[in-house]
N, C-alpha and C positions, 0 to 999 in steps of 0.2 A: 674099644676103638671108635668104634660109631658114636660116644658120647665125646670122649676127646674132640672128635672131627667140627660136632657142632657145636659145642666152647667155643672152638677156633675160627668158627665160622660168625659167631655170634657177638665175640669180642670184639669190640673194634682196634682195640689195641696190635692184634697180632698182622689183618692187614697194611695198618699204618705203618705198621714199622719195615714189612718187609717190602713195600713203597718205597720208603726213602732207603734202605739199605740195598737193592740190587745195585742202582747206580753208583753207589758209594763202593760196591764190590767189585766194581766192571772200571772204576775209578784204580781200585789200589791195585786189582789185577793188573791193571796197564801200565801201574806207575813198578811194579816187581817185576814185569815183563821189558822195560827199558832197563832197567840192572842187570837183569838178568843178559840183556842182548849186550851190553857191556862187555860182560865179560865170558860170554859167548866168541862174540867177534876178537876182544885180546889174547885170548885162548890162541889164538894163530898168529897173535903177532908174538908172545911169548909170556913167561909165569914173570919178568920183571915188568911188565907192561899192566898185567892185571893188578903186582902187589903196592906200586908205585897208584895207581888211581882208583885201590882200595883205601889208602893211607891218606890220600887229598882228598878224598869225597866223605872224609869224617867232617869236615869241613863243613860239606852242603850238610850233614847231616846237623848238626847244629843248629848251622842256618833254620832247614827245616823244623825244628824244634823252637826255633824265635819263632817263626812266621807261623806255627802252627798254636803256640803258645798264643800269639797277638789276635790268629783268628778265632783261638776257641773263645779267648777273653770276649773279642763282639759278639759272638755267637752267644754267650750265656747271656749277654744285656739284650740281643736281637731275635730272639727266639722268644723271651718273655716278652717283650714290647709287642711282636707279631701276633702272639696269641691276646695282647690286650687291642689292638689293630692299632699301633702309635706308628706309622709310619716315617715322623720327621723325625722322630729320637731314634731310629733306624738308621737314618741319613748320618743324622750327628754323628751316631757311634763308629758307623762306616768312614767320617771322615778323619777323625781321631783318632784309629788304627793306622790306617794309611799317616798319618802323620808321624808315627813311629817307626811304620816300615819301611818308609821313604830313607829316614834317617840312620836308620841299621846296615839296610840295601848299600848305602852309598859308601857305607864306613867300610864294610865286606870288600865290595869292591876295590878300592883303593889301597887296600892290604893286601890285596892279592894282586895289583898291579905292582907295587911298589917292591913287596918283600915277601916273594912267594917261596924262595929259600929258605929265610928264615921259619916261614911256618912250615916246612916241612919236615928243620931240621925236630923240633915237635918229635917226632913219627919214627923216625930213622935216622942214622947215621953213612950210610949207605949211599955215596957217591951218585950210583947210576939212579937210585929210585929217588934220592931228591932233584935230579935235573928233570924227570920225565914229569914228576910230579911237580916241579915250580912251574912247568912250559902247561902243563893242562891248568894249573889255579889261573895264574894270566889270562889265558885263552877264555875261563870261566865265567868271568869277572863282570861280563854283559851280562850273562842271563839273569846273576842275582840285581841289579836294577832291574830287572824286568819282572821276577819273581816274586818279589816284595809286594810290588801292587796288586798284580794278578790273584795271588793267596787272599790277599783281605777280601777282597769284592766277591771269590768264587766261597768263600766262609762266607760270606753275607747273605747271598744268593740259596747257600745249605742251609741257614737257619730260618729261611721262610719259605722252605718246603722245595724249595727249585733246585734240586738235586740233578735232574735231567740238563738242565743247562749247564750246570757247573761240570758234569761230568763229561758232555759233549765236548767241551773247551781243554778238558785233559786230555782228551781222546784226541784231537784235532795234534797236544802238543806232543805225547808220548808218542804217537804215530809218524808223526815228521821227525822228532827224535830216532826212532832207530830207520828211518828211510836215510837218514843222514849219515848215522854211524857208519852205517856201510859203504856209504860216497866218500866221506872224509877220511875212514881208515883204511881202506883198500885201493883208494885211488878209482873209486868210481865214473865215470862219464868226464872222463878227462882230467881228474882230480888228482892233485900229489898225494903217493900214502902219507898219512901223518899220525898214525897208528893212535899213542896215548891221546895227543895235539887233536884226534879228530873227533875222541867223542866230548870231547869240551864244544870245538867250535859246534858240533851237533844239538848238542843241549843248549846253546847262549841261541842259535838261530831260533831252534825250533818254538824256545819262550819269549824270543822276539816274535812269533808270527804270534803267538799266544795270546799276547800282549792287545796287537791288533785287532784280534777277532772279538778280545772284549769288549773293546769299545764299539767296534761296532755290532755285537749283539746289545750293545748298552741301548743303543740308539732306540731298538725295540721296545725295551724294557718298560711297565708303565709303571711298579713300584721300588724295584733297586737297580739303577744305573749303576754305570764307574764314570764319574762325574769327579773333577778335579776342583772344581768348586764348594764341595763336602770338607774340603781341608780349609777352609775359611770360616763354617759355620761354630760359631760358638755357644758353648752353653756349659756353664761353671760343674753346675750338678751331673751331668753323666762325665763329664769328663773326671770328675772324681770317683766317679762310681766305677769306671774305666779301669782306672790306676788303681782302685782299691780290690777291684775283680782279676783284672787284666794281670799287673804285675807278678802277682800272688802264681797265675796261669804259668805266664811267662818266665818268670824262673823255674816253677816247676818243670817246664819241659827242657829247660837251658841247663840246669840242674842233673836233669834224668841223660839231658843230651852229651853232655862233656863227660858226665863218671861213662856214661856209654863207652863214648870215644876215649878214654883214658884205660878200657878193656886193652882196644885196637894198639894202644901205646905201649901197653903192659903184652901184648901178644908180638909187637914191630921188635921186640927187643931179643924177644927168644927164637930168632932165626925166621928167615926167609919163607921154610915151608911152612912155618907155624902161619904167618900172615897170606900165606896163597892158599891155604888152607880156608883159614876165615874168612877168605876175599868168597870162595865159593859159598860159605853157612848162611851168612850175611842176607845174599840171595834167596835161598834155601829158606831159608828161616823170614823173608819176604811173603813166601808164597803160603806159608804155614799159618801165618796169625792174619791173612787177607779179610778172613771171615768174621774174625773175634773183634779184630779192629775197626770194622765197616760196621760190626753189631753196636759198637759203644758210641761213634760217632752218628748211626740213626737215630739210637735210643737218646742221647742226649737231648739232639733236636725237640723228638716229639716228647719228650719229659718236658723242656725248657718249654713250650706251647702250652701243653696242659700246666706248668703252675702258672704261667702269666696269666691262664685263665681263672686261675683261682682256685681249681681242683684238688687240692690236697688230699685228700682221699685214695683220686682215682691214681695221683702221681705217686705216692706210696706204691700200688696194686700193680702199678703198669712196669715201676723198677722189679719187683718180685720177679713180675714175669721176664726181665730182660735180662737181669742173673741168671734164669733157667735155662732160654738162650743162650747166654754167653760160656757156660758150661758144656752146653751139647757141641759150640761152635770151638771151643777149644780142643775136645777131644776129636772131631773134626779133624781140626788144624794139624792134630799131632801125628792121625792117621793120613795126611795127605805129605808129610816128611817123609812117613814109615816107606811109604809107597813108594814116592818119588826116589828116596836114598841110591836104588840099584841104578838108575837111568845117571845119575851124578856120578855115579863112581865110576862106573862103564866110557862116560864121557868126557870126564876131566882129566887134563892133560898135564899132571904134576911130577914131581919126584917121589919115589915107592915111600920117602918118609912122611912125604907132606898128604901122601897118599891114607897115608897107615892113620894121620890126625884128622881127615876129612873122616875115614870110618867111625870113629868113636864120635864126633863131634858132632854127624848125625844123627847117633841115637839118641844124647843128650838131648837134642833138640825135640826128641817127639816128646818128652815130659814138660819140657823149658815152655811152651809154649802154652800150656793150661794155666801157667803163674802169670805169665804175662796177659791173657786173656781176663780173667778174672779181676785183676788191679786195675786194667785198664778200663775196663766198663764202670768199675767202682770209683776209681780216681775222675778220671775224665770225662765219661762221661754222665754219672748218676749223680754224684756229688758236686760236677761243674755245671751239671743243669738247674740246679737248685743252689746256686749263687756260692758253694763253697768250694773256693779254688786254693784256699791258704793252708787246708787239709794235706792234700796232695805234696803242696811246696815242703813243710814242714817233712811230712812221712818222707818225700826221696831224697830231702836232705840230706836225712838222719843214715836212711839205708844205704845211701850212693858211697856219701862222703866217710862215713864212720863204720861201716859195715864191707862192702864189697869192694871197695876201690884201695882201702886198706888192709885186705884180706891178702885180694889179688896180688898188691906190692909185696907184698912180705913174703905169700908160698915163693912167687917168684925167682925174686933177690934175695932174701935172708934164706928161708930154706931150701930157697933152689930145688923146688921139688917138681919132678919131669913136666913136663907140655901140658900134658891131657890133664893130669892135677889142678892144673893151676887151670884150666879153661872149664873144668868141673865147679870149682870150687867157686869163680868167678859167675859162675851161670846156680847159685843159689839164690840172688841177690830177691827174684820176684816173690819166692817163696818165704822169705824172711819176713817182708814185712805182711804176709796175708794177716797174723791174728791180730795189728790193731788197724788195718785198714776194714775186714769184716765188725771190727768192733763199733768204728766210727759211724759204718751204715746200718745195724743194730738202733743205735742211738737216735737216729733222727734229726739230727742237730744238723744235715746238710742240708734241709727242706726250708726254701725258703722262696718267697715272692718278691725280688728285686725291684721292680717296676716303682716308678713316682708319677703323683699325679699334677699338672699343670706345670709340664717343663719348660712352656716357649707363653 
């Protein structure tokens, strides 16, 4: 134990990383803890309130899979550039994300002003959960303009070590988020209930204040602002580097993100408690992988630093140990399900059937979440630090589209095989692709130093 301790202590690896990772945990803790307060508080307006703004927030979830897709894409170009200290190819890249986001943001928006019906009918067939759900996408439809920016610059801000800031600025947003929840769905401080109607207007406020505070912590800032003049700077070669990195990202989580929500669509069909059911796991399953997920997005970071330095050696040594991590952090994760389970069952407010699929649906979750742990550090974050994001896109293709998303249709609808089958069988998906995603980082082929020299 005594020799372990001074390893640990000797490595610089291991405080590095759990540096950038608290914040990044105190980050998704906050951002599981607004879902959770979600549907906490719909819980008392009713089980069609939660399952309707379980079904539109497949939505944001998407979304979030662009935006997070766009900011890993900067983040693998601006984590190597920071460790070579290229600050203006920093800027550049920062601005050419935001040029994408800007343009997604706005698309989003305007599909959810226009034809929020329509995209509900997606989800369900279900009179009452598409009007409550068309009036929250509407109501929505601000914050993602706001979002879009926000993501890129608070990813810029993580790839050059300022975790503390970016994570201050969730906290600020997540925090006025559920102070709000409770003013707009209760009819707080002189407010009309508007129950589903009010955690939207909640979330578009709160990343409007969000918005704010960045720029003006920008103002402080002495090497990454959010600076809207970064969307004018040009320069041919990252911008290809961009697209060729980025995209690759970007579908992958666009990819991972719809066969996701295509779960939610395949669950919307087989009855009401099956999706009040999910609307709770969802959450559940938020607070589970907080740790595994927060491990893969530190490690990326300080991996993407060490190879811009040029270390290949040491960036080899430092994934080894971030795998070991990510293993302890999954089994972690699965034990803080196990725990959790009785406090959710005791607490949620469902039908004895949707009841009877919340109990099983949790235990699957304490194993589900070691698959997900593991792909995750390896996809996004080990192999996207070392410039290989085309890996990933390919792998969840193949597993989303061809493996689980056609699984799940079939037990479904062709064999009609009960609930819990079909939501087992649907939750193999991470485990499937483990032997060639282990195979890929075996290999080495994702170790690479992106960086050019003489860009401007």
């Amino acid at each position: 134990m005594s020799l372990l301790l001074k390893t640990f202590r000797e490595d610089r690896f291991y405080p590095q990383i759990f540096k950038l990772v608290l914040p990044i945990i105190i980050q998704n803790l906050l951002s599981a803890a607004v879902s959770s307060a979600d549907v906490v508080m719909l819980n008392y307006v009713g089980q069609s309130a939660i399952s309707a703004v379980s079904l539109a927030s497949q939505y944001t979830h998407v979304l979030f899979m662009v935006y997070y897709g766009l900011g890993t894409g900067a983040t693998m170009l601006c984590a190597q550039y920071f460790g070579k200290g290229d600050m203006r190819a920093i800027q550049a890249v920062e601005g050419i994300a935001l040029r994408f986001s800007c343009i997604i943001s706005v698309t989003f928006a305007l599909l959810c002003l226009s034809v929020p019906h329509i995209m509900m009918l997606l989800f369900t067939s279900d009179p009452e959960l598409i009007a409550i759900g068309a009036s929250y996408l509407r109501c929505l439809s601000v914050s993602y303009l706001c979002w879009g920016i926000t993501e890129v610059f608070l990813s810029v801000l993580r790839s050059v070590g300022r975790v503390a800031v970016s994570t201050a600025m969730n906290v600020l947003a997540f925090s006025l988020n559920i102070l709000f929840n409770g003013v707009f769905i209760f009819g707080l401080l002189g407010m009309p209930k508007l129950g589903a109607t009010g955690v939207a207007i909640a979330t578009s406020l709160s990343r409007l204040i969000e918005l704010g505070a960045c720029f003006a912590v920008s103002i402080f800032s002495k090497n990454v602002k959010l600076d809207l003049r970064y969307l004018f700077i040009r320069n041919s070669v990252l911008f290809k580097d961009f697209v060729k990195l980025s995209l690759p990202a970007l579908g992958n989580d666009v990819v991972w993100g719809v066969g996701f929500s295509m779960y939610s669509v395949i669950m919307g069909h087989l009855g009401a408690d099956a999706v009040a059911a999910n609307s709770f796991i969802i959450v559940v399953r938020n607070f589970g992988t907080i740790l595994c997920f927060g491990m893969a997005s530190a490690g990326g970071i300080l991996l993407g630093k060490i190879i811009g330095e040029n270390k290949m050696e040491e960036a080899k040594a430092s994934a080894r140990k971030l795998i070991k991590l990510t293993v302890i952090s999954g089994a972690l994760g699965g034990l803080i399900i196990l725990v959790i389970s009785p406090f959710v069952l005791e607490y949620a407010k469902l039908s004895n059937q949707a009841m009877d699929y919340l109990k099983y649906m949790l235990l699957i979750n304490t194993y589900y979440v070691m698959g997900a742990a593991v792909n995750t550090t390896l996809i996004v974050g080990i192999f996207r630090a070392g410039g290989d994001s085309r890996f990933g896109f390919i792998c969840d293709t193949i597993d989303m589209w061809c493996y689980a998303v056609p699984l799940g249709f079939a037990a479904a609808f062709v064999l009609k095989l009960p609930v819990m089958w079909v939501y087992f069988l649907l939750c193999t998906d991470e485990f499937a692709k483990w032997p060639w995603v282990i195979k890929h980082y075996r290999s080495g082929k994702w170790l690479n130093n992106i960086t050019r020299e003489d860009l401007f």
